[in-house]
DRENVO-186480 format. One record per residue: z, y, x of N, C-alpha, C, O in turn; residue in three letters; residue number from 1. Coordinates in Angstrom, 1 decimal. Atoms other than C-alpha are relative to their C-alpha. Layout:
<voro n_w="Z" n_v="Y" n_u="X" ca_w="Z" ca_v="Y" ca_u="X" c_w="Z" c_v="Y" c_u="X" o_w="Z" o_v="Y" o_u="X" tikol="ALA" lotor="NUM"/>
...
END
This chain:
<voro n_w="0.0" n_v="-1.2" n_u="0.8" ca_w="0.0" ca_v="0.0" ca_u="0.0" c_w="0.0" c_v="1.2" c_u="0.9" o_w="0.9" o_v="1.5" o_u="1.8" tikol="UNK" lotor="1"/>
<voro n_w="0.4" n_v="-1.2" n_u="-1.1" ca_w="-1.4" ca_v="3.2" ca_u="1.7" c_w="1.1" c_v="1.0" c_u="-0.7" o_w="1.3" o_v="1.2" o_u="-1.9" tikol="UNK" lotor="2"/>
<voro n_w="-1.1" n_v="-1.4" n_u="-0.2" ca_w="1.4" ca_v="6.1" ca_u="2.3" c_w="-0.4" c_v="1.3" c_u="0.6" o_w="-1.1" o_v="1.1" o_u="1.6" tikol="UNK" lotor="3"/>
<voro n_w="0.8" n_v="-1.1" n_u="-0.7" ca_w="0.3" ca_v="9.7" ca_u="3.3" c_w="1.7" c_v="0.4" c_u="0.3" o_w="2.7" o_v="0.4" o_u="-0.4" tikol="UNK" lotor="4"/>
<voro n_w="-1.3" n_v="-0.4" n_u="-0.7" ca_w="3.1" ca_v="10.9" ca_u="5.9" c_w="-1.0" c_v="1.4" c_u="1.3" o_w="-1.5" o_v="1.3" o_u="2.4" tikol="UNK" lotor="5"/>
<voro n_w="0.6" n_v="-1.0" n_u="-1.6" ca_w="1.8" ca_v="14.4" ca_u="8.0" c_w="1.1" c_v="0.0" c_u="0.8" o_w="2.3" o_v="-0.1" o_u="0.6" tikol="UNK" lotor="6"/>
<voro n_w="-1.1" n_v="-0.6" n_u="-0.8" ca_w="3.1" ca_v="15.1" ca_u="10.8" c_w="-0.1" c_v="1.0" c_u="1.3" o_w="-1.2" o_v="1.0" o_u="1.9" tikol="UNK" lotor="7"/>
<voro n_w="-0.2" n_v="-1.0" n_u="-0.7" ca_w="4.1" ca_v="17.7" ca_u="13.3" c_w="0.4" c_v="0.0" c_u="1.3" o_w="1.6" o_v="-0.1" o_u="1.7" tikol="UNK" lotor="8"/>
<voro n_w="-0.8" n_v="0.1" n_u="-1.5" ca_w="4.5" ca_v="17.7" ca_u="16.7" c_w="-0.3" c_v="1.5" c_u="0.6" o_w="-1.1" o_v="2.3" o_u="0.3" tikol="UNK" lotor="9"/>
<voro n_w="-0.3" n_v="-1.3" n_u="-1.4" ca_w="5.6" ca_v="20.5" ca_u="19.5" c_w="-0.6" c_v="-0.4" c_u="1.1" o_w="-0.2" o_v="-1.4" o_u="1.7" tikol="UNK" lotor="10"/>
<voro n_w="-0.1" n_v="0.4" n_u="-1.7" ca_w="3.9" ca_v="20.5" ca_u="22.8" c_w="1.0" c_v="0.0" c_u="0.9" o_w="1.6" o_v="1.1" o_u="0.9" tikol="UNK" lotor="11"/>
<voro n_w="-0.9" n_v="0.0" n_u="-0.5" ca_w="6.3" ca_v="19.8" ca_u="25.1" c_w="1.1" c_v="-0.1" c_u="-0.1" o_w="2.0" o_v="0.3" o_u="0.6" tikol="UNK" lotor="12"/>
<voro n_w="-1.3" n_v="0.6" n_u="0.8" ca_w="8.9" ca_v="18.4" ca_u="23.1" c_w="-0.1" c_v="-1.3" c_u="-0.8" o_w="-0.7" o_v="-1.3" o_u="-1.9" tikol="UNK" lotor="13"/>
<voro n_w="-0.2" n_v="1.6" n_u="0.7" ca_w="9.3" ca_v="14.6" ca_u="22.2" c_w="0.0" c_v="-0.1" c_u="-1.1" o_w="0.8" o_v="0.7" o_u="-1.6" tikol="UNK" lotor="14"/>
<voro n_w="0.1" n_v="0.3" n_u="1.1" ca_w="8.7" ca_v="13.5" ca_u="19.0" c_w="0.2" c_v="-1.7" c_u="-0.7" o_w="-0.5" o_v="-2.7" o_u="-0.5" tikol="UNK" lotor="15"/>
<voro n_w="-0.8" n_v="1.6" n_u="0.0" ca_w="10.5" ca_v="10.3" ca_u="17.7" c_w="-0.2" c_v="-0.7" c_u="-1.9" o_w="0.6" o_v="-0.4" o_u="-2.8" tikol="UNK" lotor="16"/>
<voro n_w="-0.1" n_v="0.3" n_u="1.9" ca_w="9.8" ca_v="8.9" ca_u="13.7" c_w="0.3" c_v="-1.9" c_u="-0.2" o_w="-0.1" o_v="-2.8" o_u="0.5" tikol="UNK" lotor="17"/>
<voro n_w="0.1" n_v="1.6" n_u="0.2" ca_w="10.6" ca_v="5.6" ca_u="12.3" c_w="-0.4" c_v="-0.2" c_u="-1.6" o_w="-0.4" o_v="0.6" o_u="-2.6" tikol="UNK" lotor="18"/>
<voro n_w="0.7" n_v="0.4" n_u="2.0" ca_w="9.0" ca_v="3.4" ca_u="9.1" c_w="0.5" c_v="-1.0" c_u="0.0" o_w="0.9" o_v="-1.7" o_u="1.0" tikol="UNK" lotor="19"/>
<voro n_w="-0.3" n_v="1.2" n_u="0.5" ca_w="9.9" ca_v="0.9" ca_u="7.2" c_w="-1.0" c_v="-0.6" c_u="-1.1" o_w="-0.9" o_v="-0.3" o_u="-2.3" tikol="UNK" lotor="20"/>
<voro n_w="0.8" n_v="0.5" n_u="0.4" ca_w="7.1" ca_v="-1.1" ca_u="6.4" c_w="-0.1" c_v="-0.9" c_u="-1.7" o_w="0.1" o_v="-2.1" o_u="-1.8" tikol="UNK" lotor="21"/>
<voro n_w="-0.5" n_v="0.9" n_u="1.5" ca_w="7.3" ca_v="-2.3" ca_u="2.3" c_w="-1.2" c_v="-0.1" c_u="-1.1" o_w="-2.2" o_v="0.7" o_u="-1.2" tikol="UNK" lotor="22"/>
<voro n_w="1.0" n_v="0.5" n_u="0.8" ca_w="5.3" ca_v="-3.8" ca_u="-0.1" c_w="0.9" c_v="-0.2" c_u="-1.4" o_w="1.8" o_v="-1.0" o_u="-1.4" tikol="UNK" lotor="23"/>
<voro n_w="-0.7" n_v="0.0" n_u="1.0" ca_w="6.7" ca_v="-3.4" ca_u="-3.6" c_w="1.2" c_v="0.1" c_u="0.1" o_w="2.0" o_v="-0.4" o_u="-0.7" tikol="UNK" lotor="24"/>
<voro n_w="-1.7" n_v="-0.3" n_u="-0.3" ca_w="10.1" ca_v="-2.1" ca_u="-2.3" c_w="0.4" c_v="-1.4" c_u="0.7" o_w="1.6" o_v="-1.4" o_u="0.9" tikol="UNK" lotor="25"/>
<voro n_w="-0.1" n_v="0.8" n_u="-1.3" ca_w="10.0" ca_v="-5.2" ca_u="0.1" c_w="-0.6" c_v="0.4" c_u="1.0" o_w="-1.7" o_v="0.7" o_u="1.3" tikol="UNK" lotor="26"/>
<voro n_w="0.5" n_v="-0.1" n_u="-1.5" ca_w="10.5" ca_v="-4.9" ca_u="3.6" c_w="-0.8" c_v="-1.3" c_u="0.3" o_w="-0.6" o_v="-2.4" o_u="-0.1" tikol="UNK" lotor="27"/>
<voro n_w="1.0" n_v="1.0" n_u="-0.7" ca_w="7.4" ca_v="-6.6" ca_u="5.5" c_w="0.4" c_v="-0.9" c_u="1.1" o_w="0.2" o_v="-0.3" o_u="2.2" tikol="UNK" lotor="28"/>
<voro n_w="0.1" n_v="0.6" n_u="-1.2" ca_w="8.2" ca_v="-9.3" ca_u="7.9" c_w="-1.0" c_v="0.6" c_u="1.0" o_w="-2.2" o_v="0.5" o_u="0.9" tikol="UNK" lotor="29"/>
<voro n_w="1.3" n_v="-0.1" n_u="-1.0" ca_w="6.3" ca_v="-8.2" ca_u="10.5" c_w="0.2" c_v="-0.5" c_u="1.6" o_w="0.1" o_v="0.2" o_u="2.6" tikol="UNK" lotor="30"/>
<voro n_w="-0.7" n_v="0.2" n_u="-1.2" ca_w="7.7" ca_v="-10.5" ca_u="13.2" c_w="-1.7" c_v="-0.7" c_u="0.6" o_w="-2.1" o_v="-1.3" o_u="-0.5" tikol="UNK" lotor="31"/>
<voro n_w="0.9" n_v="0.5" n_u="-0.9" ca_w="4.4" ca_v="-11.9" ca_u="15.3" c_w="-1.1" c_v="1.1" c_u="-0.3" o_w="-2.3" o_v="0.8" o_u="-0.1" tikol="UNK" lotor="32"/>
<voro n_w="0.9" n_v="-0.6" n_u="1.0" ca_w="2.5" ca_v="-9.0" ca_u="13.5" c_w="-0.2" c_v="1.2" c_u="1.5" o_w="0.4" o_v="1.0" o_u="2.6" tikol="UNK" lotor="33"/>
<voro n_w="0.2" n_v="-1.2" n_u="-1.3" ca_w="1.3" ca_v="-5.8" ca_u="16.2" c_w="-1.1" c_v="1.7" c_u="-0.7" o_w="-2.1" o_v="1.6" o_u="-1.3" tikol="UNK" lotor="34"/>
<voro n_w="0.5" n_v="-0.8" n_u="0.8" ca_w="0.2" ca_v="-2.3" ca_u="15.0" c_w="-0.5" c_v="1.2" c_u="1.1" o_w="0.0" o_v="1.3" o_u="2.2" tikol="UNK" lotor="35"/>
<voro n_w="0.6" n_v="-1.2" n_u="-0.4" ca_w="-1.6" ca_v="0.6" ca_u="16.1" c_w="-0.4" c_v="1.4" c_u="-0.6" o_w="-1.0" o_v="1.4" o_u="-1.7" tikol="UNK" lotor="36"/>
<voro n_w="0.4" n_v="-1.6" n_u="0.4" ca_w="-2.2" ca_v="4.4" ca_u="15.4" c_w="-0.8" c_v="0.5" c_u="0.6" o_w="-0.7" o_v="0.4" o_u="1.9" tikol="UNK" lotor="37"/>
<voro n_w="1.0" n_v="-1.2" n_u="-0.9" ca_w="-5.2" ca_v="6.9" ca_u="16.3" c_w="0.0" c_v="1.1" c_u="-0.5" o_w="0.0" o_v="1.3" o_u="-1.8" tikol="UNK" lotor="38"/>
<voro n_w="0.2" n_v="-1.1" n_u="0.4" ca_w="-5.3" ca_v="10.0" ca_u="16.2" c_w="-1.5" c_v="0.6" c_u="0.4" o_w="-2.0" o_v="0.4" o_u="1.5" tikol="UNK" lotor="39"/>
<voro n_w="1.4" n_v="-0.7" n_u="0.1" ca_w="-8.9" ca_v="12.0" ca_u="15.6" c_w="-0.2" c_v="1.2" c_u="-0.5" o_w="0.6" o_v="1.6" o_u="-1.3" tikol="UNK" lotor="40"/>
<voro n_w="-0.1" n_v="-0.9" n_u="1.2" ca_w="-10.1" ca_v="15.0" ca_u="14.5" c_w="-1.5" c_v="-0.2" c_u="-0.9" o_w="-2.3" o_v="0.7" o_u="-1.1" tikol="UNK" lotor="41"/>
<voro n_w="0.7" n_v="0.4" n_u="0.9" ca_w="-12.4" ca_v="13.2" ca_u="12.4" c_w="-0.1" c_v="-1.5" c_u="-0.4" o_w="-0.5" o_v="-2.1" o_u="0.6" tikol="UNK" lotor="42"/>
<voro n_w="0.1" n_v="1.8" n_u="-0.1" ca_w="-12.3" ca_v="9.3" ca_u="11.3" c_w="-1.1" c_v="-0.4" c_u="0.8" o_w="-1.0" o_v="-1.4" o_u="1.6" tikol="UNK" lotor="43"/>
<voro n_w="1.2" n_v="0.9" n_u="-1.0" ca_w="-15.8" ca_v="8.9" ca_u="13.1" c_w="0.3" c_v="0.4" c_u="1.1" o_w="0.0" o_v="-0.4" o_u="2.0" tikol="UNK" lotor="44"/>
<voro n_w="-0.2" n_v="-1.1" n_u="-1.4" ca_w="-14.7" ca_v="11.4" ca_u="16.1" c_w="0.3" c_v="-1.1" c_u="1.0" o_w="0.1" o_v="-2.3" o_u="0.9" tikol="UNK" lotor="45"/>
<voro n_w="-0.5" n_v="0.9" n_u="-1.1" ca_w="-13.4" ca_v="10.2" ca_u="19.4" c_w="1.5" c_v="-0.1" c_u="-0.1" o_w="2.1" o_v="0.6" o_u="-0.9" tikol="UNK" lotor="46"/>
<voro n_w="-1.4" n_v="0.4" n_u="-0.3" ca_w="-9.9" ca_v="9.0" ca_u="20.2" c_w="0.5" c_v="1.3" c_u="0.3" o_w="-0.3" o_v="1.9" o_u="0.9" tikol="UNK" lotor="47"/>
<voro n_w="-0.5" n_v="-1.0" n_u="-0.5" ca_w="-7.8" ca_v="12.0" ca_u="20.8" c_w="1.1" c_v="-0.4" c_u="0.8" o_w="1.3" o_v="0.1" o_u="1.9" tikol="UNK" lotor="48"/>
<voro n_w="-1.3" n_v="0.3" n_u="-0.2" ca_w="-4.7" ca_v="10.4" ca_u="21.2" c_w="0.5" c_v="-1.6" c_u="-0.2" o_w="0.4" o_v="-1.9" o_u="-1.4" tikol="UNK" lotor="49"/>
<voro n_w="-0.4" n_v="1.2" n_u="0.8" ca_w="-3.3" ca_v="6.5" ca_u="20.9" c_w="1.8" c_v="0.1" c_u="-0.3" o_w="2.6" o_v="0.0" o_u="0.7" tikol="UNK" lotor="50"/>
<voro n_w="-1.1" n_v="-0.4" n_u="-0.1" ca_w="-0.1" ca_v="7.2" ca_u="19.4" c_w="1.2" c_v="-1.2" c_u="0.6" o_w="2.4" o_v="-0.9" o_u="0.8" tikol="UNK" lotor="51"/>
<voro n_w="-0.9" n_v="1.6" n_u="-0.2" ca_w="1.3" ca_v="3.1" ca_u="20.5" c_w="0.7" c_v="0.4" c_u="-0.5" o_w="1.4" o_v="1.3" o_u="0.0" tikol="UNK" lotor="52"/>
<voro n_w="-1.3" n_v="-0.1" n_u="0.6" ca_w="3.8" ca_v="2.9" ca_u="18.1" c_w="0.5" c_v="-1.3" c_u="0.3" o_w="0.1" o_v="-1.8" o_u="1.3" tikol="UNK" lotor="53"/>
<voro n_w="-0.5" n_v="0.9" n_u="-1.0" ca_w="6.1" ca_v="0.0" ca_u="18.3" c_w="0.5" c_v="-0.3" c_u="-1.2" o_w="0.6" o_v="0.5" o_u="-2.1" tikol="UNK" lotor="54"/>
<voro n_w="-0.5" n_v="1.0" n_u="1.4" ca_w="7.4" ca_v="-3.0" ca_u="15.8" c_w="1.8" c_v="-0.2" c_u="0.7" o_w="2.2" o_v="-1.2" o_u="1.2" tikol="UNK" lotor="55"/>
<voro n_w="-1.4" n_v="-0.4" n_u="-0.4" ca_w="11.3" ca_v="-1.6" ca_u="16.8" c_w="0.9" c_v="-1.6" c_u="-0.9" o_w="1.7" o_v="-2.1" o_u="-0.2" tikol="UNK" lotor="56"/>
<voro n_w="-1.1" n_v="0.6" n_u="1.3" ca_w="13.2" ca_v="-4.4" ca_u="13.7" c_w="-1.1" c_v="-0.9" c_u="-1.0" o_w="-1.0" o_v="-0.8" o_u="-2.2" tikol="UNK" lotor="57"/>
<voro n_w="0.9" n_v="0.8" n_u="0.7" ca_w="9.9" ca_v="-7.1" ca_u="12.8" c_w="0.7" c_v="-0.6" c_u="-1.3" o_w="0.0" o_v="-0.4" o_u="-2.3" tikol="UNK" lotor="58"/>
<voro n_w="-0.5" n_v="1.0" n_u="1.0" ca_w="12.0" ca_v="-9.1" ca_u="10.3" c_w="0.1" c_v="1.3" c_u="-1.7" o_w="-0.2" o_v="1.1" o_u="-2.8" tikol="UNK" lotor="59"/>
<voro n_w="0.3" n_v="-0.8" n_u="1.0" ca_w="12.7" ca_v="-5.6" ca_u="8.6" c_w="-0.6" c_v="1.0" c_u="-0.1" o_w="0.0" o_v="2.1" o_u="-0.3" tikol="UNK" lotor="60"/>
<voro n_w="0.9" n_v="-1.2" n_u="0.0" ca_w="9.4" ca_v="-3.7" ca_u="8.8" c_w="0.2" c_v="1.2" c_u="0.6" o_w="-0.2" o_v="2.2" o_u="0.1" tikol="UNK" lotor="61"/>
<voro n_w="-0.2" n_v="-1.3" n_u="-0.6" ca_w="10.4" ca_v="-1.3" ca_u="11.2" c_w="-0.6" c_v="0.4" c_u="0.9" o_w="-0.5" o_v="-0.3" o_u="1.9" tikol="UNK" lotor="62"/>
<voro n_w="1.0" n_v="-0.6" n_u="-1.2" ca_w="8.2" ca_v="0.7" ca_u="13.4" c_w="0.4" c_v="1.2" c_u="0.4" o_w="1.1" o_v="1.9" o_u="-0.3" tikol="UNK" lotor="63"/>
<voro n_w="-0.5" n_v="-1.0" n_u="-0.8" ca_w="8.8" ca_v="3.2" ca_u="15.6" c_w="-1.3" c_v="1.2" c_u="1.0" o_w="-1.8" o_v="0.9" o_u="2.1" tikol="UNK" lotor="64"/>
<voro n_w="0.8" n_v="-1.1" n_u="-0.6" ca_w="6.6" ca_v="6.3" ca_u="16.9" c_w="1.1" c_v="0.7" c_u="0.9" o_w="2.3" o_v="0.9" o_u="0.7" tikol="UNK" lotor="65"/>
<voro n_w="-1.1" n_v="-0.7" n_u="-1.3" ca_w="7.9" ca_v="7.8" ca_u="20.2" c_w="-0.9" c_v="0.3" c_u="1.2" o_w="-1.5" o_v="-0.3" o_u="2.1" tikol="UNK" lotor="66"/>
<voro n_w="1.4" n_v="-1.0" n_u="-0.8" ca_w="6.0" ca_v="10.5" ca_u="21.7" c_w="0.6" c_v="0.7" c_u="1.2" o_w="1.7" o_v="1.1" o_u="1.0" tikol="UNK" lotor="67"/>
<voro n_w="-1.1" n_v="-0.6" n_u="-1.0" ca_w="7.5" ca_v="11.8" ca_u="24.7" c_w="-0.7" c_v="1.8" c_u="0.7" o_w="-1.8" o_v="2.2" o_u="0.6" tikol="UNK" lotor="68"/>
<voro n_w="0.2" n_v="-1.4" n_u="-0.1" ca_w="7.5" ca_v="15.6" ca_u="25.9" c_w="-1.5" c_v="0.0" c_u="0.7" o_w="-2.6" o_v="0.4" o_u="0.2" tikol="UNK" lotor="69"/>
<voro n_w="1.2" n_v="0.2" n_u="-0.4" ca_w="5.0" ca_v="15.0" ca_u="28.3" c_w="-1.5" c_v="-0.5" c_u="-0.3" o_w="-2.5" o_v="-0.4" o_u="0.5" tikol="UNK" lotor="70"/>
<voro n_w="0.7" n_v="0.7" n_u="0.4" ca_w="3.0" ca_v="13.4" ca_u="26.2" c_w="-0.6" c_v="1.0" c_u="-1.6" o_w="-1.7" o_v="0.9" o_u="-2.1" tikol="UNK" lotor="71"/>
<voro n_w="0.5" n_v="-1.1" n_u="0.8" ca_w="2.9" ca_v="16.3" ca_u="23.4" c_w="-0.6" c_v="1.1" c_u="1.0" o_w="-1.8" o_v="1.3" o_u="0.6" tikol="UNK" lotor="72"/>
<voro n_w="0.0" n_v="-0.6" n_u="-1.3" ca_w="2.5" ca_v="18.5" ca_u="26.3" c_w="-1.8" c_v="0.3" c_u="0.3" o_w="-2.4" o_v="1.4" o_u="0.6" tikol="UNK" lotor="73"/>
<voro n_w="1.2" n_v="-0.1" n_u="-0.6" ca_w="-1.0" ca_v="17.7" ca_u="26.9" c_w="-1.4" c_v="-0.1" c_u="-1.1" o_w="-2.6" o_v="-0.2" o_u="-0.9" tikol="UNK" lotor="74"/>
<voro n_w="1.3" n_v="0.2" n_u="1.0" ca_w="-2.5" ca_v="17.5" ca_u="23.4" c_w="-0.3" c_v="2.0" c_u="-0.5" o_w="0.4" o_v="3.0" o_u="-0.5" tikol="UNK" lotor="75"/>
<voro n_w="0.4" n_v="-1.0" n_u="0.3" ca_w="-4.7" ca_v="20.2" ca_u="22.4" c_w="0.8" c_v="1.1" c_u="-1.9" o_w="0.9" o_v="0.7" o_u="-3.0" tikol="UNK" lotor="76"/>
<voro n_w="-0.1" n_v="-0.6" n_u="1.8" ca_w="-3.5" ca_v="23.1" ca_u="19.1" c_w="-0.8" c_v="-0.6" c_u="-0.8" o_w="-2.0" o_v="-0.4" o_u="-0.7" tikol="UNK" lotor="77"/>
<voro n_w="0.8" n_v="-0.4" n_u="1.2" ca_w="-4.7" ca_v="22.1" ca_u="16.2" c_w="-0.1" c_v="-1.0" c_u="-0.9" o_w="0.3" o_v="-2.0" o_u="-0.2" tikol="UNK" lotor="78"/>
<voro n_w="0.2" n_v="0.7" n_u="0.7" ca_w="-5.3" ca_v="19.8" ca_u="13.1" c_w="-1.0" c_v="-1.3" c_u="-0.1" o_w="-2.2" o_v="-1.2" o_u="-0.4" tikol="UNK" lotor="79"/>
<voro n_w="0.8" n_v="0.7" n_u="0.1" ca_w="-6.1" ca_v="16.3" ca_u="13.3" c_w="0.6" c_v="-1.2" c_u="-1.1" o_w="1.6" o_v="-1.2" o_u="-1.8" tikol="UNK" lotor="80"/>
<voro n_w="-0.8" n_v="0.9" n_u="0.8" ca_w="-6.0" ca_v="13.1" ca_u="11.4" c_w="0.6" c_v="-1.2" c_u="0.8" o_w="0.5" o_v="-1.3" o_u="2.1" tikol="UNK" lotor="81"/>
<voro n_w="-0.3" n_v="1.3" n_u="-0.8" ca_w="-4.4" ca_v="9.6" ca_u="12.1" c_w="0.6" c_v="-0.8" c_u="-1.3" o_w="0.8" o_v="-0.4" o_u="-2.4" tikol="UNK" lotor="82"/>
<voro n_w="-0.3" n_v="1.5" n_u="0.7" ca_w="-3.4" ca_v="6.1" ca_u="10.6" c_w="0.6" c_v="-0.8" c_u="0.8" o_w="0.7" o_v="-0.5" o_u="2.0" tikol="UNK" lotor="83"/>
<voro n_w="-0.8" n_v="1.0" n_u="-0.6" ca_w="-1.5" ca_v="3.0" ca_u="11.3" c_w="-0.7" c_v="-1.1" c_u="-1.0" o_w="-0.7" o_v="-1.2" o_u="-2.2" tikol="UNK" lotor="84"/>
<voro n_w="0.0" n_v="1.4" n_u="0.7" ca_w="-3.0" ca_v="-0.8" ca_u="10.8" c_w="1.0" c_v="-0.8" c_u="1.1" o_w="1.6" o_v="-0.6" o_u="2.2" tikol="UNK" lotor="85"/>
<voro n_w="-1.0" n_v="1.6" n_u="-0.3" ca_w="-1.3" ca_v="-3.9" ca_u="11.3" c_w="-1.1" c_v="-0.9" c_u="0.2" o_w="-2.2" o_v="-0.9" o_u="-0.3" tikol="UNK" lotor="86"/>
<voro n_w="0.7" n_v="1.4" n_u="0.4" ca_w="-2.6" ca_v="-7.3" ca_u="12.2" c_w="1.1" c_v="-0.7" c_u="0.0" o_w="2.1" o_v="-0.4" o_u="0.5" tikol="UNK" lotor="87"/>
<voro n_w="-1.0" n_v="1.2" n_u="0.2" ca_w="-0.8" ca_v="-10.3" ca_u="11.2" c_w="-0.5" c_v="-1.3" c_u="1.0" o_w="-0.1" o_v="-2.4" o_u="0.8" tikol="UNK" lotor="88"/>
<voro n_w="0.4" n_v="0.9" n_u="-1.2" ca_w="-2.4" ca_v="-12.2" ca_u="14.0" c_w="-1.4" c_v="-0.8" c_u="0.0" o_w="-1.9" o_v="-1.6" o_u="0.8" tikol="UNK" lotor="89"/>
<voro n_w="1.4" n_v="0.0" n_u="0.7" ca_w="-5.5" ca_v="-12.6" ca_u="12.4" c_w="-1.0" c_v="1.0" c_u="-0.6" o_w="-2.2" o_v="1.2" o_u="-0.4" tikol="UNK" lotor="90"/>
<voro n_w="1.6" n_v="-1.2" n_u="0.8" ca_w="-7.0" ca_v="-9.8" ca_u="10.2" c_w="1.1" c_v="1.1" c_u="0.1" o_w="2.3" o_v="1.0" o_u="0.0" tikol="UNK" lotor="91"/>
<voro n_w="-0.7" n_v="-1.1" n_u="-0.2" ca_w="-6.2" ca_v="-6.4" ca_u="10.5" c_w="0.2" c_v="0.7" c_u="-1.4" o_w="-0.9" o_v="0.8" o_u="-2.0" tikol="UNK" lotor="92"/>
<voro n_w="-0.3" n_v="-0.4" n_u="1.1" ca_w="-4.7" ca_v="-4.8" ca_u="7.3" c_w="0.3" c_v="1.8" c_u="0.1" o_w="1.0" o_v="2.2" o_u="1.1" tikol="UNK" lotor="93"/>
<voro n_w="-0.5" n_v="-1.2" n_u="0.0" ca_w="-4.4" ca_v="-0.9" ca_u="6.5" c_w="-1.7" c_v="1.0" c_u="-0.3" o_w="-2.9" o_v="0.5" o_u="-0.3" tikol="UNK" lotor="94"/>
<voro n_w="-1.4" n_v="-0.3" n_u="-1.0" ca_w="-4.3" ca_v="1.7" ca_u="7.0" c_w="0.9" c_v="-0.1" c_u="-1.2" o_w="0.7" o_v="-0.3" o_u="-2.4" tikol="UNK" lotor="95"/>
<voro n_w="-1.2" n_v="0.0" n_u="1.0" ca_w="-0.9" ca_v="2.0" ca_u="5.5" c_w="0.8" c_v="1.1" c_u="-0.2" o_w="1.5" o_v="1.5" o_u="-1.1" tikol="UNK" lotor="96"/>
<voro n_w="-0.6" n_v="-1.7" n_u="0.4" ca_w="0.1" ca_v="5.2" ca_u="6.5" c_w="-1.1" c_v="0.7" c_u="0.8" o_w="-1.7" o_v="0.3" o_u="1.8" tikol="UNK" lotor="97"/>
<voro n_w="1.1" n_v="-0.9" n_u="-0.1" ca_w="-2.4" ca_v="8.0" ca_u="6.7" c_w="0.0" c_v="1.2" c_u="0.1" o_w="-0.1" o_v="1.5" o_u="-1.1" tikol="UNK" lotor="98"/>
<voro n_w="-0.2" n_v="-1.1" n_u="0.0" ca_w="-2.1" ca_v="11.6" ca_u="7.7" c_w="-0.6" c_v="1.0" c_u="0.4" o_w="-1.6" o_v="0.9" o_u="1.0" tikol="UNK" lotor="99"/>
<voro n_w="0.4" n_v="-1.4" n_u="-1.0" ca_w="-2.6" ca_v="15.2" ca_u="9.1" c_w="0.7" c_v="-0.5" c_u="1.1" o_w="1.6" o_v="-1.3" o_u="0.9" tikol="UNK" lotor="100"/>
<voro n_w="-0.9" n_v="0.4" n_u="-1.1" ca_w="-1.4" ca_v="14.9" ca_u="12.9" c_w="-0.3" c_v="1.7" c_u="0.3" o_w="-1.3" o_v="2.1" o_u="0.9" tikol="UNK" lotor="101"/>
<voro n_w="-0.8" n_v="-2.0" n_u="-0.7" ca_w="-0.4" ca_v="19.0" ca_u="13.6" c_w="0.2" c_v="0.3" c_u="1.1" o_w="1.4" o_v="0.1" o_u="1.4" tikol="UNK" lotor="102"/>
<voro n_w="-0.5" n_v="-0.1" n_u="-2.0" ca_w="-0.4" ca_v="19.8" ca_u="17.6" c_w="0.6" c_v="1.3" c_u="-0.2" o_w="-0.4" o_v="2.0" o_u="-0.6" tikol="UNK" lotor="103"/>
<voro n_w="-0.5" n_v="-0.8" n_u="0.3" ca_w="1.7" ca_v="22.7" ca_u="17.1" c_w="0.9" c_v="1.1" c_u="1.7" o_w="1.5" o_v="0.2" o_u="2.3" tikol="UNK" lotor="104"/>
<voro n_w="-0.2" n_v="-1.0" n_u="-0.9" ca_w="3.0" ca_v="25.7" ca_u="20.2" c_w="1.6" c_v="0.0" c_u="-0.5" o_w="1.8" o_v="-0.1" o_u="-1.7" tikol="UNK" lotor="105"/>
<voro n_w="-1.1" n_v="0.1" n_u="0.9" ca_w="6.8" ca_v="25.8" ca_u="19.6" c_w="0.4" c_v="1.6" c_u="-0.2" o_w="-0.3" o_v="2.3" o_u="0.6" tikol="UNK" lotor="106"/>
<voro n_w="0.0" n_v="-1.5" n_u="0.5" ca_w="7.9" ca_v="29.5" ca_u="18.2" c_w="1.0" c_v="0.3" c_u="1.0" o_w="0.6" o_v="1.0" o_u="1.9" tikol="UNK" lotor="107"/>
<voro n_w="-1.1" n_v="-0.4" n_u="-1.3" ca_w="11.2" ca_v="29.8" ca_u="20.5" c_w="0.1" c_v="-0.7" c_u="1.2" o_w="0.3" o_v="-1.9" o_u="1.4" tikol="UNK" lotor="108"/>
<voro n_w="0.4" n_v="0.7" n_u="-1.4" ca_w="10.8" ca_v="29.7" ca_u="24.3" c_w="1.1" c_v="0.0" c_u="0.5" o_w="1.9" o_v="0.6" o_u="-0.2" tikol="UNK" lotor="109"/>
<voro n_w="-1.3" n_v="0.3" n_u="-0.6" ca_w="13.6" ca_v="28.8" ca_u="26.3" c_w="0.1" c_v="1.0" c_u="0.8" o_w="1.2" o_v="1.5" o_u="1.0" tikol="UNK" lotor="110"/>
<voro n_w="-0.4" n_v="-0.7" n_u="-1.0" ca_w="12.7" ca_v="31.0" ca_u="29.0" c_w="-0.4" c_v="1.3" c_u="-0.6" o_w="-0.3" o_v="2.4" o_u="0.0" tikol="UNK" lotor="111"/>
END
């Protein structure tokens, strides 16, 4: 069941989110299961970004995005999209979650 989740990131500041993968208000096993995210700024476009998310709690659908400073740091301003499939070790299912991805300047500088 496809989810629309945008999201926002700061250059230069880590970005950490978790899901919990569910199917009719059940969590998904997703223990042998492996997922992926792209970010584009178009579905046909090129790769911008591979966000490697991570199956953090397989038994209770949990995934994990974890962007690290360095790693916002070097993406360009501006509005793109992205998604998350799954395979179950066979066929690839999704996407499941589908969004805007926001490269965003942060408003207060430290220095």
């Amino acid at each position: 069941m496809e989810t629309t989740r945008n999201i926002t990131v700061y250059r230069g500041v880590d970005f950490v989110e978790t899901y919990t993968l569910t199917e009719d208000s059940v969590a998904v096993n997703l223990t042998g299961w492996s997922v992926k995210a792209h970010v584009r700024r178009t579905a046909s476009g090129p790769l911008v970004f591979d966000i490697a998310p991570t199956i953090t709690t397989a038994v209770s659908g949990i995934v994990t995005i974890d962007i690290s400073a360095t790693n916002t740091r070097s993406l360009d301003v501006g509005t793109y999209y992205w998604d998350m499939i799954f395979n179950n070790g066979s066929d690839w299912f999704g996407p499941w979650i589908t969004g805007t991805f926001t490269v965003s300047d942060p408003i207060t500088q430290s220095a």
